[in-house]
N, CA, C and O atoms as a GROMACS GRO file, in nm:
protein
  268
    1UNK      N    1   0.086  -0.118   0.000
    1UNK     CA    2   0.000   0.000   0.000
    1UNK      C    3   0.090   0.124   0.000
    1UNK      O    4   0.187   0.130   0.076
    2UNK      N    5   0.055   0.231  -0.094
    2UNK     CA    6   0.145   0.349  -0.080
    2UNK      C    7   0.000   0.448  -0.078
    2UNK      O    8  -0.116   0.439  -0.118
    3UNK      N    9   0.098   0.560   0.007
    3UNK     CA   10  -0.036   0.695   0.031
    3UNK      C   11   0.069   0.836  -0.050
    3UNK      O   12   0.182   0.882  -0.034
    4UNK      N   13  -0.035   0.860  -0.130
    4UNK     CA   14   0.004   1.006  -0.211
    4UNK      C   15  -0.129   1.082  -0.195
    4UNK      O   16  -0.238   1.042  -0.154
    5UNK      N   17  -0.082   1.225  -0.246
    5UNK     CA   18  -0.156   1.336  -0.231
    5UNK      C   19  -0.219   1.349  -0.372
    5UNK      O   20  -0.148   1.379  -0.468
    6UNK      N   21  -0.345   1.328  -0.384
    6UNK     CA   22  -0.427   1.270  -0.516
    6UNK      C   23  -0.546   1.451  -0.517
    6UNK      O   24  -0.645   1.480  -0.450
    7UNK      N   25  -0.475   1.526  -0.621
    7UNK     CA   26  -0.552   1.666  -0.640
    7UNK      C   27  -0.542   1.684  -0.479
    7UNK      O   28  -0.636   1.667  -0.400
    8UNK      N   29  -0.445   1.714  -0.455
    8UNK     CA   30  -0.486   1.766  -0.281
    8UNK      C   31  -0.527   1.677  -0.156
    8UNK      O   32  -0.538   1.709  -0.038
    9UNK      N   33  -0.542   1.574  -0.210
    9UNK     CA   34  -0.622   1.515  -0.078
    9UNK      C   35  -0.527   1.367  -0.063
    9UNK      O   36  -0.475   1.328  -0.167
   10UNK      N   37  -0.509   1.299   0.045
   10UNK     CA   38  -0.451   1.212   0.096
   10UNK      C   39  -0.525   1.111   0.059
   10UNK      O   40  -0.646   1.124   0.081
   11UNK      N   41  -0.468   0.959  -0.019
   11UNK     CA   42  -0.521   0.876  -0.088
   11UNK      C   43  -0.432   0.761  -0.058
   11UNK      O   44  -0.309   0.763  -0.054
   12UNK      N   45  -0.522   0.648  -0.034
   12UNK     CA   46  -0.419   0.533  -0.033
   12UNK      C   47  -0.433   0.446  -0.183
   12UNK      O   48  -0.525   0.480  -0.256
   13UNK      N   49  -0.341   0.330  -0.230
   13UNK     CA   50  -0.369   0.303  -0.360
   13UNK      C   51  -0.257   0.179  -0.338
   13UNK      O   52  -0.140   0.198  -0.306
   14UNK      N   53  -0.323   0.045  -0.363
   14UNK     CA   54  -0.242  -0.089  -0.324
   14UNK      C   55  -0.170  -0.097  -0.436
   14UNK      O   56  -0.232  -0.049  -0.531
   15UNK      N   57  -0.023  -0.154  -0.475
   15UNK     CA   58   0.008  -0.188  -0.574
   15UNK      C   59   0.050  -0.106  -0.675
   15UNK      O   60   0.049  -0.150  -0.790
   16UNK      N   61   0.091   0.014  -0.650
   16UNK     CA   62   0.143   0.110  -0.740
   16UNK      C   63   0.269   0.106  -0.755
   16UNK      O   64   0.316   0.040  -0.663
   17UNK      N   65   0.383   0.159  -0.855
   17UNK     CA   66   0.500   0.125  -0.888
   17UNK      C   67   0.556   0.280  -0.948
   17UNK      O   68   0.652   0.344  -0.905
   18UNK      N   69   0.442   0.328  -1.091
   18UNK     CA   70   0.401   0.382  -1.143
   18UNK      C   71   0.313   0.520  -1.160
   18UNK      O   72   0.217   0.560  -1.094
   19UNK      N   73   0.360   0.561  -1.237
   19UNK     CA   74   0.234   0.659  -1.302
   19UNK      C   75   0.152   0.568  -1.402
   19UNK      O   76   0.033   0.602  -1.408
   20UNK      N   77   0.174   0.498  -1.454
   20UNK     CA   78   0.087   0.443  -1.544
   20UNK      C   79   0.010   0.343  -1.418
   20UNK      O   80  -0.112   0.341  -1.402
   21UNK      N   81   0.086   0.280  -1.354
   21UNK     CA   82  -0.008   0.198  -1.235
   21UNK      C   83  -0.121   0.299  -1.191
   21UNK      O   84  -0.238   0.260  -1.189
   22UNK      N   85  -0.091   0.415  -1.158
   22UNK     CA   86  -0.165   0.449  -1.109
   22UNK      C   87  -0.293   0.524  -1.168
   22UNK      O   88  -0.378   0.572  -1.094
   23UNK      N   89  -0.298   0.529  -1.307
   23UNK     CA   90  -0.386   0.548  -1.403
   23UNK      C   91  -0.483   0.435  -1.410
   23UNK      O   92  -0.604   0.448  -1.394
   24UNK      N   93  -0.420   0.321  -1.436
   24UNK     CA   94  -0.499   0.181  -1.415
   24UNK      C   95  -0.568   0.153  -1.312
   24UNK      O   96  -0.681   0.104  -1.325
   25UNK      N   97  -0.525   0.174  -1.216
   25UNK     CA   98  -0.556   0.166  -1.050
   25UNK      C   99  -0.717   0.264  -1.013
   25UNK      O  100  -0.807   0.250  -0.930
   26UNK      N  101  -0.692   0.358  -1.120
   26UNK     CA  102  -0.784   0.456  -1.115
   26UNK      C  103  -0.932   0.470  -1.202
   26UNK      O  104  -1.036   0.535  -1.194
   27UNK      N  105  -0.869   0.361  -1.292
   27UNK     CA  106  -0.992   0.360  -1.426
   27UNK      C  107  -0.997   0.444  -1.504
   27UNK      O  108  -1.096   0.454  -1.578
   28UNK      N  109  -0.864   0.553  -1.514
   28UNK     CA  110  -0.872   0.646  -1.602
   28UNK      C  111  -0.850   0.651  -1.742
   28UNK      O  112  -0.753   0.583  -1.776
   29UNK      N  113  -0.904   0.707  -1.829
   29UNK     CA  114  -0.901   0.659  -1.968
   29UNK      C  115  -0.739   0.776  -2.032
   29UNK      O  116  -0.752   0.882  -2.094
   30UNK      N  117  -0.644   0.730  -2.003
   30UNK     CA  118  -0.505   0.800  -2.065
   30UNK      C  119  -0.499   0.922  -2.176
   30UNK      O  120  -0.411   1.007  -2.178
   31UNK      N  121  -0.595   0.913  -2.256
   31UNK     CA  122  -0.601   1.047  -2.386
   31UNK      C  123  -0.642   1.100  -2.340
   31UNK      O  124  -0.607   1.204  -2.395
   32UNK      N  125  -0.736   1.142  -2.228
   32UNK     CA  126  -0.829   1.214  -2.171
   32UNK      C  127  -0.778   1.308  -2.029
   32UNK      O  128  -0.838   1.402  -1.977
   33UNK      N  129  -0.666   1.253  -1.994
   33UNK     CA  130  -0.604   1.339  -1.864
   33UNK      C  131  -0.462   1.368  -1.908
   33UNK      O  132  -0.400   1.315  -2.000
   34UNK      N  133  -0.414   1.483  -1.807
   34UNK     CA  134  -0.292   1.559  -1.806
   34UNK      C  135  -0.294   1.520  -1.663
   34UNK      O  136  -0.393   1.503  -1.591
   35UNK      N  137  -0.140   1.504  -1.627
   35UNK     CA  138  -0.049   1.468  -1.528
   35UNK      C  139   0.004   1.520  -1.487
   35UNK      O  140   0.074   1.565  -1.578
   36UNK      N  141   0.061   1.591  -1.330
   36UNK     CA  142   0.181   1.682  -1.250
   36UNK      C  143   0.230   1.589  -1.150
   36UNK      O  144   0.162   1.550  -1.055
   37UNK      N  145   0.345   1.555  -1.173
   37UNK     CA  146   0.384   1.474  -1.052
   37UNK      C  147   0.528   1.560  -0.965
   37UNK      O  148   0.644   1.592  -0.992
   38UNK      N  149   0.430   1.568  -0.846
   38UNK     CA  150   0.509   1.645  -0.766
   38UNK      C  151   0.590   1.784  -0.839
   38UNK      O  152   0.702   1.825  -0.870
   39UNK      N  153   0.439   1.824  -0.841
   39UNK     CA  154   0.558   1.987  -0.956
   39UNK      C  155   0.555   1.990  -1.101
   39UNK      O  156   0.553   2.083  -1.182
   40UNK      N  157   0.557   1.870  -1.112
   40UNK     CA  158   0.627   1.832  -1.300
   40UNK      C  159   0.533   1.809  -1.397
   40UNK      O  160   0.456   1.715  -1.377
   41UNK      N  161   0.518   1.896  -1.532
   41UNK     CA  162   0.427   1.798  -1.559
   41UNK      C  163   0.504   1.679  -1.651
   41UNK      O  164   0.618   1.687  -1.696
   42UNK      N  165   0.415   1.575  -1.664
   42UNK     CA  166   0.483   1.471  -1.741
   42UNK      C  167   0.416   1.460  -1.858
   42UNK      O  168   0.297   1.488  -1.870
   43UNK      N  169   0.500   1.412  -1.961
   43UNK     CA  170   0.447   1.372  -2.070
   43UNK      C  171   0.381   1.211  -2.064
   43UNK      O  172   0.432   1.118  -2.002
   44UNK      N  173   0.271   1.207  -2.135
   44UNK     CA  174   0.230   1.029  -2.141
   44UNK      C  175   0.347   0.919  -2.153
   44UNK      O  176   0.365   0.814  -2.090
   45UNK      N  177   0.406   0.969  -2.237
   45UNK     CA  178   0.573   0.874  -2.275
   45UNK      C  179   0.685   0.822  -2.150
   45UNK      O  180   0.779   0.743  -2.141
   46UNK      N  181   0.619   0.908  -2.073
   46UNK     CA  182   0.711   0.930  -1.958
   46UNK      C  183   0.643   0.830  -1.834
   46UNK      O  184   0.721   0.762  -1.768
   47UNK      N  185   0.515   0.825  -1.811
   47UNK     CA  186   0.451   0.787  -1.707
   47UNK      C  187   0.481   0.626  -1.689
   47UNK      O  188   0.467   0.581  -1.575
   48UNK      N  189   0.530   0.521  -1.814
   48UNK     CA  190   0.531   0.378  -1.748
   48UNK      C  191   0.715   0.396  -1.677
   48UNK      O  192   0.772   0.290  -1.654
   49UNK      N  193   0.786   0.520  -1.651
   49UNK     CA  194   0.928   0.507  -1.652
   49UNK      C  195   0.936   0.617  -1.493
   49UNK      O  196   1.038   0.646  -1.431
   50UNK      N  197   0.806   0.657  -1.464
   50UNK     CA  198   0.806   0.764  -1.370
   50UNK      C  199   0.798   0.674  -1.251
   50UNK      O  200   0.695   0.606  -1.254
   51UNK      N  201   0.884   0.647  -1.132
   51UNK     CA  202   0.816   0.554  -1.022
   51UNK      C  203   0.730   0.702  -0.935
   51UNK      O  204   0.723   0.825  -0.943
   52UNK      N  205   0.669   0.566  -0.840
   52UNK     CA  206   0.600   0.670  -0.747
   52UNK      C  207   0.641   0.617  -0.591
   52UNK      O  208   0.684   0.504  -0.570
   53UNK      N  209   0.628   0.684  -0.523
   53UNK     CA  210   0.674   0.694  -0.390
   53UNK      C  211   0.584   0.714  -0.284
   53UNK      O  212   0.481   0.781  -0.298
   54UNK      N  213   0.622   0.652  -0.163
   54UNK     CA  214   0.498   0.764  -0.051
   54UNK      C  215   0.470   0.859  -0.086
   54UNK      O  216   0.532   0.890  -0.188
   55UNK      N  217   0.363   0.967  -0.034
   55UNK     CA  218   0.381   1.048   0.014
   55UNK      C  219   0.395   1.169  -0.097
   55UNK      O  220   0.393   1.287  -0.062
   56UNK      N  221   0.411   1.124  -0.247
   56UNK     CA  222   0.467   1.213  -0.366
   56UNK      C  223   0.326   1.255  -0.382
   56UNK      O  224   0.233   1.179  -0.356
   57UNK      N  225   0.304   1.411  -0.438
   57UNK     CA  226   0.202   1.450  -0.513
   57UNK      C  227   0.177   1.488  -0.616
   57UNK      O  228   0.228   1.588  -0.666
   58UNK      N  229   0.030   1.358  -0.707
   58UNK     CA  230  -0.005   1.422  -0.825
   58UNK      C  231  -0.148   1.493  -0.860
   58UNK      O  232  -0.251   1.479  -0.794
   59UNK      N  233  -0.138   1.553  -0.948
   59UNK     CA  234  -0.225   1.633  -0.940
   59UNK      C  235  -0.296   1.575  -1.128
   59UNK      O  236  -0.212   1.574  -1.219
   60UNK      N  237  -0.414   1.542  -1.155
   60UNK     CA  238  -0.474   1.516  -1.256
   60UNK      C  239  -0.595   1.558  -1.279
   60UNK      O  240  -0.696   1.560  -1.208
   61UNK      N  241  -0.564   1.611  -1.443
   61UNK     CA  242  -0.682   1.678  -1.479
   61UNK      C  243  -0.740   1.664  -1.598
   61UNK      O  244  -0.674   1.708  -1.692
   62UNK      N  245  -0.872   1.603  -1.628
   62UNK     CA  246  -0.946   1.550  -1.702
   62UNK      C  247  -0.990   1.670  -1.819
   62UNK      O  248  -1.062   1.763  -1.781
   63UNK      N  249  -0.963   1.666  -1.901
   63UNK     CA  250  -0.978   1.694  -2.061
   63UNK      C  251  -1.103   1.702  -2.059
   63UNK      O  252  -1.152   1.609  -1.994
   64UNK      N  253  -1.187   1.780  -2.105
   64UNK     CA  254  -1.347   1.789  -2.136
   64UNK      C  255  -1.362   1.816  -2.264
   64UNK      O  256  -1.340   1.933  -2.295
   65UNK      N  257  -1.402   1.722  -2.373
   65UNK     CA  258  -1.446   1.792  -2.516
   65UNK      C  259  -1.581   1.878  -2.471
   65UNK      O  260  -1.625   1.886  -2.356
   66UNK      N  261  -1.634   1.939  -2.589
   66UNK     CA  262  -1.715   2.003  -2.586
   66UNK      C  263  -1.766   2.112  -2.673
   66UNK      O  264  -1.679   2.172  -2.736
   67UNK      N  265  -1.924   2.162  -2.695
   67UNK     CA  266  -1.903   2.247  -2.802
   67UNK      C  267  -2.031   2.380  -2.751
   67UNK      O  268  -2.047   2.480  -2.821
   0.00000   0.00000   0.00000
């Protein structure tokens, strides 16, 4: 079990390694969100090579089409 700061708020999440773990973990659909990890933003390319840690914070934000 690792605990990160998920948009602000304290989150636990079993089995993470990853930024991409933790997309999966989440049910999030990948074309559709932007990523900050701890500060940074990351590119998609980047997230199966990004580990994650206690305690690290990301911040994700969902893409809205629309007209």
């Amino acid at each position: 079990m690792i605990e990160i700061f998920l948009n602000g708020e304290r989150r636990a999440l079993p089995s993470v390694h990853t930024i991409s773990d933790v997309v999966s973990a989440l049910g999030l659909v990948p074309p559709m969100i932007l990523i900050e990890h701890n500060g940074t933003a990351l590119r998609r390319s980047e997230w199966p090579s990004t580990s994650i840690s206690d305690q690290d914070r990301l911040e994700i934000l969902q893409v809205a089409a629309g007209g």
